[in-house]
C-alpha positions in Angstrom: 115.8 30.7 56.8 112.5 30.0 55.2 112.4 30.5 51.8 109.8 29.6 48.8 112.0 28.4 45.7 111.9 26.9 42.3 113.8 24.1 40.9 112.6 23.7 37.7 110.1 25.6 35.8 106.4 24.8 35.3 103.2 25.6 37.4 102.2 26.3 40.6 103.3 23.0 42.1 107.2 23.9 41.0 106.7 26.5 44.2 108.5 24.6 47.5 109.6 25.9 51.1 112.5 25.1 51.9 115.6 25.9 54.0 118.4 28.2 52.9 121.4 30.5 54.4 120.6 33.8 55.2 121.8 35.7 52.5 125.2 38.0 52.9 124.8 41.9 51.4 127.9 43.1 49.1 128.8 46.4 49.9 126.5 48.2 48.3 123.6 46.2 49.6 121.2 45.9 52.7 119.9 42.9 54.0 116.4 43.1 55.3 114.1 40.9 57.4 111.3 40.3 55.2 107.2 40.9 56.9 105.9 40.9 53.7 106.1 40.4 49.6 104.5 41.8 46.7 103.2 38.9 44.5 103.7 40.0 40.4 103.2 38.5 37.3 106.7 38.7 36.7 107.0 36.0 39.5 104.9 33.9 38.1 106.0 34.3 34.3 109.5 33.8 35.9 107.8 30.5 37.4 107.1 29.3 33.7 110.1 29.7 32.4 110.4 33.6 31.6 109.7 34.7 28.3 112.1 36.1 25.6 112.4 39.1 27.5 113.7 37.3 31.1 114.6 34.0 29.6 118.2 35.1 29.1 118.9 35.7 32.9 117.3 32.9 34.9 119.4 30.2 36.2 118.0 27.8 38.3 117.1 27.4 41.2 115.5 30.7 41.4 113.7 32.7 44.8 111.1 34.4 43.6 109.4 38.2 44.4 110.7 41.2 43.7 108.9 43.6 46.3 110.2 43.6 49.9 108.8 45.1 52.9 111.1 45.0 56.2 113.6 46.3 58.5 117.0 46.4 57.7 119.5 43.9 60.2 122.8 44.6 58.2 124.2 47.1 55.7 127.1 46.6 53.4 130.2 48.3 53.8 129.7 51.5 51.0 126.0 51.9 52.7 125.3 55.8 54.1 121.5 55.5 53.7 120.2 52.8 55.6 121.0 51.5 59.3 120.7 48.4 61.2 116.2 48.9 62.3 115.2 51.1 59.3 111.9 50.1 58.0 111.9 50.0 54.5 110.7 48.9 51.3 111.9 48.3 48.0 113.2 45.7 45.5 115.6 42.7 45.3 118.1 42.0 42.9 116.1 39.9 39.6 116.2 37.2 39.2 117.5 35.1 42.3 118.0 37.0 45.7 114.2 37.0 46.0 111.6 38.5 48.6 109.5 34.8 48.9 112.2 34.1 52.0 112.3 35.5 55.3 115.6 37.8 54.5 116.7 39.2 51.4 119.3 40.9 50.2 118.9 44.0 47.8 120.9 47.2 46.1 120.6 49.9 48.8 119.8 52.1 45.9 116.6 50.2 44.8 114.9 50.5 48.7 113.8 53.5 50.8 111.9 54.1 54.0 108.7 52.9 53.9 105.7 55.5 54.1 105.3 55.9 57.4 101.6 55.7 56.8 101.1 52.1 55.7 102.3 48.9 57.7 104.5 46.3 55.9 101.1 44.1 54.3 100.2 47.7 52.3 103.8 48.3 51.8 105.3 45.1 50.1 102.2 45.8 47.4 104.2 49.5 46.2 107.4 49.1 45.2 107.4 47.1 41.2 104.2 48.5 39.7 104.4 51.9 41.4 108.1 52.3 40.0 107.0 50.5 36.6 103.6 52.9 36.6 106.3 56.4 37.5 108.5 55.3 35.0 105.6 55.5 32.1 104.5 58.6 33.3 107.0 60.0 34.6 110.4 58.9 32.8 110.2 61.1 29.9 108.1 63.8 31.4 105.4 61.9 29.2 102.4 63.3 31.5 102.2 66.6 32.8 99.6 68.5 34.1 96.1 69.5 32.4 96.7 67.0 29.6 93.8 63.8 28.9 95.2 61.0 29.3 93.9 57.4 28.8 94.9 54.7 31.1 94.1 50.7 29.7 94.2 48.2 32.4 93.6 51.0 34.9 92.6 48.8 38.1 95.5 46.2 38.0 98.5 46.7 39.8 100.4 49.3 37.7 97.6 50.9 36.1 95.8 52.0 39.2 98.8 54.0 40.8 99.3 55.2 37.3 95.7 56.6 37.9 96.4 58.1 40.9 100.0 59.4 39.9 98.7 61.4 36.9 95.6 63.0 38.9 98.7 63.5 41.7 100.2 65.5 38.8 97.1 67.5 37.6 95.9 65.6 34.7 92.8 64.4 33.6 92.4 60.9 33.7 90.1 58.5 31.8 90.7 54.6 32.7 89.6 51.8 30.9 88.1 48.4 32.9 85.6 45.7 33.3 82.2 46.3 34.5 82.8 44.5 37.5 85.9 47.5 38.4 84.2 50.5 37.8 83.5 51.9 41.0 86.7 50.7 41.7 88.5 52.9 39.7 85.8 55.9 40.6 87.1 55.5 44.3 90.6 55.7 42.9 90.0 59.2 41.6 89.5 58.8 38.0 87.5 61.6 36.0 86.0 59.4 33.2 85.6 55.6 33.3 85.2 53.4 30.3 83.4 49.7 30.8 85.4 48.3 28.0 82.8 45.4 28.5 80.0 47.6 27.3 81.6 50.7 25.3 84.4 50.9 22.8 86.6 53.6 23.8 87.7 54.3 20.4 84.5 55.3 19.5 84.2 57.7 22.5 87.4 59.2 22.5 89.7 61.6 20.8 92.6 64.2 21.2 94.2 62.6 24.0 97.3 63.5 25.0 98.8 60.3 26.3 97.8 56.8 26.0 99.8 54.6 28.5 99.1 51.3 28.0 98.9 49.3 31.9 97.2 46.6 30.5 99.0 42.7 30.3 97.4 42.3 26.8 99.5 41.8 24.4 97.4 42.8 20.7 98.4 45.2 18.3 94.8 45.7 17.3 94.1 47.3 20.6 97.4 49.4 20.0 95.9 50.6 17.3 92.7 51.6 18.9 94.3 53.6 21.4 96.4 55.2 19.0 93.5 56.3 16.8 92.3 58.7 19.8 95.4 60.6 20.4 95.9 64.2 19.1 98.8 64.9 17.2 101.8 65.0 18.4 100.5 62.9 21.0 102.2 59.9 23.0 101.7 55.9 23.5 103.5 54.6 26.3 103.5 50.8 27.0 104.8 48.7 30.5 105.0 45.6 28.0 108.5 46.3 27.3 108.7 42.4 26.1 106.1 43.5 23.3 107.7 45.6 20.9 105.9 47.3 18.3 105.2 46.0 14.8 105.3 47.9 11.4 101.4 48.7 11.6 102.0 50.0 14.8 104.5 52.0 14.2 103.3 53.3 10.8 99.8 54.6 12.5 102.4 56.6 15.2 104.1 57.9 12.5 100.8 59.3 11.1 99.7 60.6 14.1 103.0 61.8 14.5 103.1 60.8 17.9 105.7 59.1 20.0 105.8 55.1 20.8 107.6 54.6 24.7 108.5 51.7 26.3 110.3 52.3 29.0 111.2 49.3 31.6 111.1 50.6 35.0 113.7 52.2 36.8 114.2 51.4 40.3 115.6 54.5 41.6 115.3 55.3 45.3 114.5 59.0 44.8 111.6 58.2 42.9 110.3 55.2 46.3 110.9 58.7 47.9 108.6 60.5 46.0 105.7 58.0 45.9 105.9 57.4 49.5 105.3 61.0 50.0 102.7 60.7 48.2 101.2 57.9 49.5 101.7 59.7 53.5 99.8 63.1 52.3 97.3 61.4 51.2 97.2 61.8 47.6 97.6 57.8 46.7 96.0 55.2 48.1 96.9 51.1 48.2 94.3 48.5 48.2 94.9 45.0 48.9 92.9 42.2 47.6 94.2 39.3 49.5 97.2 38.4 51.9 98.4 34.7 51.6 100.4 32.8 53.8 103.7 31.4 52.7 102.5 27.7 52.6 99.4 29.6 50.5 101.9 30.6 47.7 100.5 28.0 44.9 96.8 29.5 45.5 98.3 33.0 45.6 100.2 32.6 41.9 96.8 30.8 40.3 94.6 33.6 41.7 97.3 36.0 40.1 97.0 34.1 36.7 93.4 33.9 36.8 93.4 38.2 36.0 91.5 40.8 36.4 92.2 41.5 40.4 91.4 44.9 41.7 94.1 45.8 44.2 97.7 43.7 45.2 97.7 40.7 46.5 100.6 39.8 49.4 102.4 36.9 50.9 103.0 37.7 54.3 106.6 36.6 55.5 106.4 37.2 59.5 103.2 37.7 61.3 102.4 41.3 62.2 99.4 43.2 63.5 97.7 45.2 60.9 96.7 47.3 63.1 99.9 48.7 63.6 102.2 51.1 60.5 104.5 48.8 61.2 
């Protein structure tokens, strides 16, 4: 099989095709023919060389991607849930038995069907940042509904189904973005946007209930901010599980008396489930920005560097018509 791989770490140009078995699942795993991947900034921060988070468990060489869209051709042994043509979606083991390869092999428990509604293009961009954007929310029953609560990063890959999970949920969502993602995130369904561009949202907001914290920058001034809005008793929830708070950070939580979470996602099948239920009544929407070809992957992971992308971009495994919710 086809498969895109790394052999040492750097940039882009690290990323090769080349030729590998075709994975064999445990017993507890599925293997699936890959249509179609998610494309993360964990791949490409994986690509680099990890950070102090990941750095521990990468061995070389590594397959990259993490979201898989497919149909199953072989279940392990201790496998109820799945069967031989179930099309599903879900996420490979990390680091190593990755989605960038035309079959992949995953823990049954991290995959589920795949909505019904979407084809395997819209599916591959779900799985990570819908699971990392539940388990913010969700996790620690941190959002519920009628509370405000502020999204940052709110059009990138986690924050905008955090958007549409809360408003699934009944609360009223602000989200914070670039001028050039505004309408964006109107379309998405939030209440109030901020154009951090143009307006401080410190200076606009206060007695929020729940901060959650979607965006990829790393500042504790900007932790600050958003905890200066929150009510008391309030909560700050941050994805940047690699970014742990520091003493100032934790001192203006402790005068807000407010909670600090950060929870690293949970892969749990019931919660794929859930979102894909979601996603088939109607309540959450996916947007793709761009599809890429596997021989396309270096342009793929430098427009993901580059930032500020509104919607999922996609390396398509096996050609499909998009036509169909395949």
């Amino acid at each position: 099989m086809k498969v895109i791989r790394i052999n040492s770490f750097g940039g882009p140009e690290v990323l090769q095709i080349e030729e590998a078995p075709i994975p064999v699942p445990a017993s507890d795993e599925i293997l699936v023919e890959v249509y179609a991947s998610g494309i993360n900034p964990a791949d490409w921060i994986v690509r680099r060389g990890g950070n102090e988070f990941l750095r521990p468990y990468l061995k070389l060489p590594i397959i990259l991607g993490m979201d898989a869209a497919g149909i199953v051709v072989e279940v392990g042994s201790a496998v109820t849930r799945f069967k031989k043509g179930d099309q599903v979606y879900g996420l490979t083991n990390f680091p190593g038995d990755g989605s960038y390869a035309e079959y992949c092999v995953g823990k049954a428990s991290q995959f589920a069907l795949k909505p019904k509604s979407l084809n395997f293009i819209q599916a591959a961009g779900v799985p990570l940042v819908s699971l990392t954007a539940w388990t913010a929310l969700f996790a620690e029953e941190s959002v519920k509904a009628g509370q405000r609560v502020l999204i940052q990063g709110a059009t990138g890959g986690v924050g905008s189904f955090a958007v549409q999970f809360a408003k699934a949920k009944g609360a009223y969502v602000i989200g914070v973005t670039s001028t050039d993602n505004v309408e964006y995130l109107k379309q998405l369904g939030a209440d109030e946007v901020i154009d951090y561009m143009s307006q401080n949202f410190e200076e606009l907001l206060s007695d929020i209930d729940v901060v959650v914290e979607a965006s990829s920058l790393r500042n504790s001034s900007e932790r600050l901010k958003a905890i200066s809005v929150l009510k008391i008793g309030g909560t700050f929830v941050s994805v940047n599980v690699d970014f742990p708070a520091d003493q100032q950070v934790l001192s203006a939580l402790n005068s807000k008396q407010a909670k600090g979470e950060f929870p690293a996602y949970q892969p749990r099948q019931v919660w794929l489930e859930e979102i894909a239920g979601l996603i088939d009544n109607g309540e959450v929407s996916v947007v793709i920005n761009e599809v890429f070809p596997m021989e396309k992957i270096a342009d793929a992971h430098r427009k993901s560097e580059s930032g500020n992308i509104a919607g999922k971009l996609i390396l398509q495994i096996k050609e499909i018509n998009l036509g169909e919710k395949l």
